[in-house]
C-alpha positions in Angstrom: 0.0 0.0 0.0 1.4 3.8 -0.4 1.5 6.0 1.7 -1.9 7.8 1.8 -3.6 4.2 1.5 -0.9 3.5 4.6 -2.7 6.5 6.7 -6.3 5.5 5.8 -5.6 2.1 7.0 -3.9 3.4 10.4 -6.7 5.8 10.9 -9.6 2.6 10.2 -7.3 0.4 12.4 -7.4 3.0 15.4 -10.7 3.7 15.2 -12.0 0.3 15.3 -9.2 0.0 18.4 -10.5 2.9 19.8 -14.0 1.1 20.3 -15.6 4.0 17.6 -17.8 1.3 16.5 -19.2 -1.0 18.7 -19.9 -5.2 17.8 -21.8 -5.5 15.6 -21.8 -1.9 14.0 -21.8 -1.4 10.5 -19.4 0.4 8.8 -20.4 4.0 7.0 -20.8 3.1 3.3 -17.8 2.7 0.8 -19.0 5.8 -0.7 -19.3 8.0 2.8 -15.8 6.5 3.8 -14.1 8.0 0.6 -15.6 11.4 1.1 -14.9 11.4 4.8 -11.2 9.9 4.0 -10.2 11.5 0.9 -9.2 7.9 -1.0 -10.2 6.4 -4.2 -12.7 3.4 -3.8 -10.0 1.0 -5.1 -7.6 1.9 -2.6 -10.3 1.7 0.3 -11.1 -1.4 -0.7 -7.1 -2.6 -0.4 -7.9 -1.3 3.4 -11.0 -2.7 3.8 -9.9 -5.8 2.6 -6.7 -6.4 4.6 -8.9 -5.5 8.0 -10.9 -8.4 7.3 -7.9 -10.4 6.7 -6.6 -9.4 10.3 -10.2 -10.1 11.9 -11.3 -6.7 12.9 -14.0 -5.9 10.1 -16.5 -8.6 8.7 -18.0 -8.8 5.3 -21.9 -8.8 5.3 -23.3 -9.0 1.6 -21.7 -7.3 -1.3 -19.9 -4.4 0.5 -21.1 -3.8 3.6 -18.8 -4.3 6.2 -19.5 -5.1 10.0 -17.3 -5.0 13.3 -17.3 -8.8 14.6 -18.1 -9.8 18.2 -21.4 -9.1 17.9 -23.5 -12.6 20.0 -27.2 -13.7 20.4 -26.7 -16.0 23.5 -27.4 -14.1 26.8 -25.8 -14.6 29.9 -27.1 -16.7 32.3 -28.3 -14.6 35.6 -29.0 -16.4 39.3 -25.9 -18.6 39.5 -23.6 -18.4 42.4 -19.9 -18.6 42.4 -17.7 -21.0 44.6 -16.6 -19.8 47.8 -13.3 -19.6 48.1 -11.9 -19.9 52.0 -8.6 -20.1 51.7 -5.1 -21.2 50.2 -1.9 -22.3 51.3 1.3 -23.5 49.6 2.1 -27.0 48.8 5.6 -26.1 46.5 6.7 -23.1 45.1 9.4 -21.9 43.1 10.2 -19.6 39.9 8.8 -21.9 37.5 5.4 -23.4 39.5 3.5 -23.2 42.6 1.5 -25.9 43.5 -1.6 -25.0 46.0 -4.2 -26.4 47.8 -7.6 -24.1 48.3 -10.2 -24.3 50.8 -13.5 -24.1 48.7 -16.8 -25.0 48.9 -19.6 -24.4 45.6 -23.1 -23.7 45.9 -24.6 -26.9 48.0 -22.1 -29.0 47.8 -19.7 -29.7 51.2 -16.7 -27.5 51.0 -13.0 -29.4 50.8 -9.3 -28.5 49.0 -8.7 -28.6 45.7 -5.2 -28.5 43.9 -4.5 -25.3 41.9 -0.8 -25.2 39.9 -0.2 -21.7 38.9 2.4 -20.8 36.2 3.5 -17.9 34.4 1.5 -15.7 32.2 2.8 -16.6 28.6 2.2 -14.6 25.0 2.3 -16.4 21.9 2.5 -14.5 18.2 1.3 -16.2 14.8 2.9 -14.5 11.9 1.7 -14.0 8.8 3.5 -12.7 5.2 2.2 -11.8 2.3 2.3 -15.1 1.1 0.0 -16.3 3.6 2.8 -18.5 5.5 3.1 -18.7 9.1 6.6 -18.5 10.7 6.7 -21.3 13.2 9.6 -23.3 14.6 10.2 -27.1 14.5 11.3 -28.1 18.0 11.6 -31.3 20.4 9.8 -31.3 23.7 11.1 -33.8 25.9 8.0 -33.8 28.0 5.8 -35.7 25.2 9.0 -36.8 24.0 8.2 -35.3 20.5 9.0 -33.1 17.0 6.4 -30.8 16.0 5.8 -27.4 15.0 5.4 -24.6 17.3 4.9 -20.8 17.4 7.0 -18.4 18.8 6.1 -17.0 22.5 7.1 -17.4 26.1 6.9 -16.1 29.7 5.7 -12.3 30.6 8.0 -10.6 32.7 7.1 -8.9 36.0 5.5 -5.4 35.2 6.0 -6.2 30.6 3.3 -5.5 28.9 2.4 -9.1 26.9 2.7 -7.2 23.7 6.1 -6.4 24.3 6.3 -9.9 25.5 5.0 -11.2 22.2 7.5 -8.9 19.9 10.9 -9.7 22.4 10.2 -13.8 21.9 9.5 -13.1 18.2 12.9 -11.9 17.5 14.5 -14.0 19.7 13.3 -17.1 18.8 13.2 -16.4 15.0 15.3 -13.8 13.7 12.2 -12.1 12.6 10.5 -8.6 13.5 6.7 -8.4 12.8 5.9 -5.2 11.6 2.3 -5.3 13.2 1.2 -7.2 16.1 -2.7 -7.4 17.2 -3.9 -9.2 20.1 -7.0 -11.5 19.4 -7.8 -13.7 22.8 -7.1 -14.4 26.0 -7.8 -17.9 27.7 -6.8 -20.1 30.2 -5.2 -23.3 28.8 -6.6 -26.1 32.0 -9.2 -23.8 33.4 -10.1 -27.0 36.1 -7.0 -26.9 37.9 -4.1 -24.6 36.5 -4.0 -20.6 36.2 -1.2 -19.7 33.6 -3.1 -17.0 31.0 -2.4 -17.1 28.0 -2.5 -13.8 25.2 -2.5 -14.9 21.9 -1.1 -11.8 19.2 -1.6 -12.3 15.3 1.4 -10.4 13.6 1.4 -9.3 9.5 4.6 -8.8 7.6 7.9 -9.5 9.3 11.7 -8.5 8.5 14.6 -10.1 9.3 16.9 -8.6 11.6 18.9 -11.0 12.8 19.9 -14.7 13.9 18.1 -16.1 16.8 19.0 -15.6 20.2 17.8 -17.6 22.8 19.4 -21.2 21.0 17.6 -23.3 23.3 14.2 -22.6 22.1 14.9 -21.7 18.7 15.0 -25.2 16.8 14.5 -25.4 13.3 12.7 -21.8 11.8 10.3 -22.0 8.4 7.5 -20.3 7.0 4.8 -22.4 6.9 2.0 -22.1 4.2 -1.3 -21.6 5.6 -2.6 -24.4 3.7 -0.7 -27.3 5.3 -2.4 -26.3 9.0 -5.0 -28.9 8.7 -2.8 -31.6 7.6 -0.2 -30.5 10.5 -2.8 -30.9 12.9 -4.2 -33.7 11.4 -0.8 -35.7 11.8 -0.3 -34.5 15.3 2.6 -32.5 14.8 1.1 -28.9 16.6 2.3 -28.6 19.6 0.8 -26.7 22.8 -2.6 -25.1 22.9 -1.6 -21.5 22.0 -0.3 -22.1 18.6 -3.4 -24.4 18.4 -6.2 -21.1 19.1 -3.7 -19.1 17.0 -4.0 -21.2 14.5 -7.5 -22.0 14.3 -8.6 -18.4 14.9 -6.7 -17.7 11.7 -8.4 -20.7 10.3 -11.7 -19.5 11.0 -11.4 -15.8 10.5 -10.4 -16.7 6.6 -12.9 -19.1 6.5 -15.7 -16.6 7.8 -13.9 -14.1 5.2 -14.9 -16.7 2.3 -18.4 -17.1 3.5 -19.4 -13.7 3.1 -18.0 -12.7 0.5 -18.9 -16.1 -1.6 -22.6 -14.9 -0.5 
């Protein structure tokens, strides 16, 4: 894109970050847009169309275009929490703390419940232009296994995960993404363990370098798109955050190809 196709994208992008238009808002027509941006219809639609690529505009119809997010289910009202009474320390250390908790949910007898707690980790799916993911190929000796991972790793005290997610990037890959959006949060074993996890998808990457942390670096490729499916199909996607990366990539092209087939 050049330059004044650049700025109209940044100011979309900010707006939509902004919260300018709520879930589920439509988008001013194609035609208000180009008189409120001063851009040529063509070029708009270069920005339009790259938004819905990252997930933050959906197509509805020809040309209209809608913020996503937007739900029918309501939430449930009346339900009580679990009472929580207490928690001491079983283990602890810099890498885990093991816990039991004193808690009791509605109408059922109260007794302890183990609760591990790990770090708070931020995992990044790039994309190019060529619609390749970088990934790595790596062993983990804990399933004793190869497979394909994406780049990511432990927030430091007081780091915002976003800086997190562009510091393990580099590191791990060589590779600097020129754009990094975060997409979910979640909790990998909600039942029993509290590590969060932020998953960031990233568009366009340059190399700046050799990788720096050795250890977790492995084997570095970019990935088509494509093979996903048959990667996870084979078993050779490892950990749950490149999983949702992947998938919410997966399904945000797949909901881009459903509206705009219609």
């Amino acid at each position: 894109m050049g330059p004044k196709t650049t700025k109209v994208y940044e100011t979309l992008r900010t707006r939509l970050a902004a919260g300018d238009y709520a879930a589920g808002d439509k988008l001013p027509s194609e035609r208000t847009l180009v008189e409120q941006l001063g851009i040529g219809r063509t070029a708009l639609r270069q920005v339009l169309a790259r938004l819905v690529s990252e997930g933050l505009l959906e197509v509805r119809g020809r040309s209209s275009y809608r913020v996503p997010g937007a739900v029918s289910v309501q939430r449930p009202e009346g339900l009580e929490p679990w009472r929580i009474h207490g928690e001491r320390d079983v283990y602890d250390n810099r890498w885990v703390r093991l816990q039991l908790w004193d808690v009791e949910p509605p109408g059922v007898k109260r007794f302890e419940h183990h609760v591990v707690r790990l770090h708070h980790v931020a995992i990044t799916a790039v994309i190019d232009d060529q619609d390749r993911v970088l990934m790595m190929w790596r062993y983990r000796f804990v399933p004793k296994q190869f497979g394909w991972e994406l780049p990511g790793g432990i927030v430091d005290e007081g780091e915002d995960p976003a800086d997190t997610a562009l510091r393990e990037t580099i590191e791990e890959t060589g590779w600097r993404p020129k754009s990094l959006e975060h997409v979910v949060s979640y909790q990998p074993m909600v039942g029993m363990v509290d590590s969060p996890h932020e998953i960031f998808v990233g568009h366009g990457a340059e190399k700046v370098g050799e990788p720096t942390d050795l250890e977790e670096a492995g084997h570095i490729e970019w990935v088509p798109l494509a093979d996903i499916p048959g990667l996870m199909a084979r078993g050779e996607l490892l950990g749950s955050g490149t999983l949702v990366a992947l998938l919410h990539i997966l399904a945000a092209r797949r909901t881009q190809g459903l509206t705009t087939s219609h």
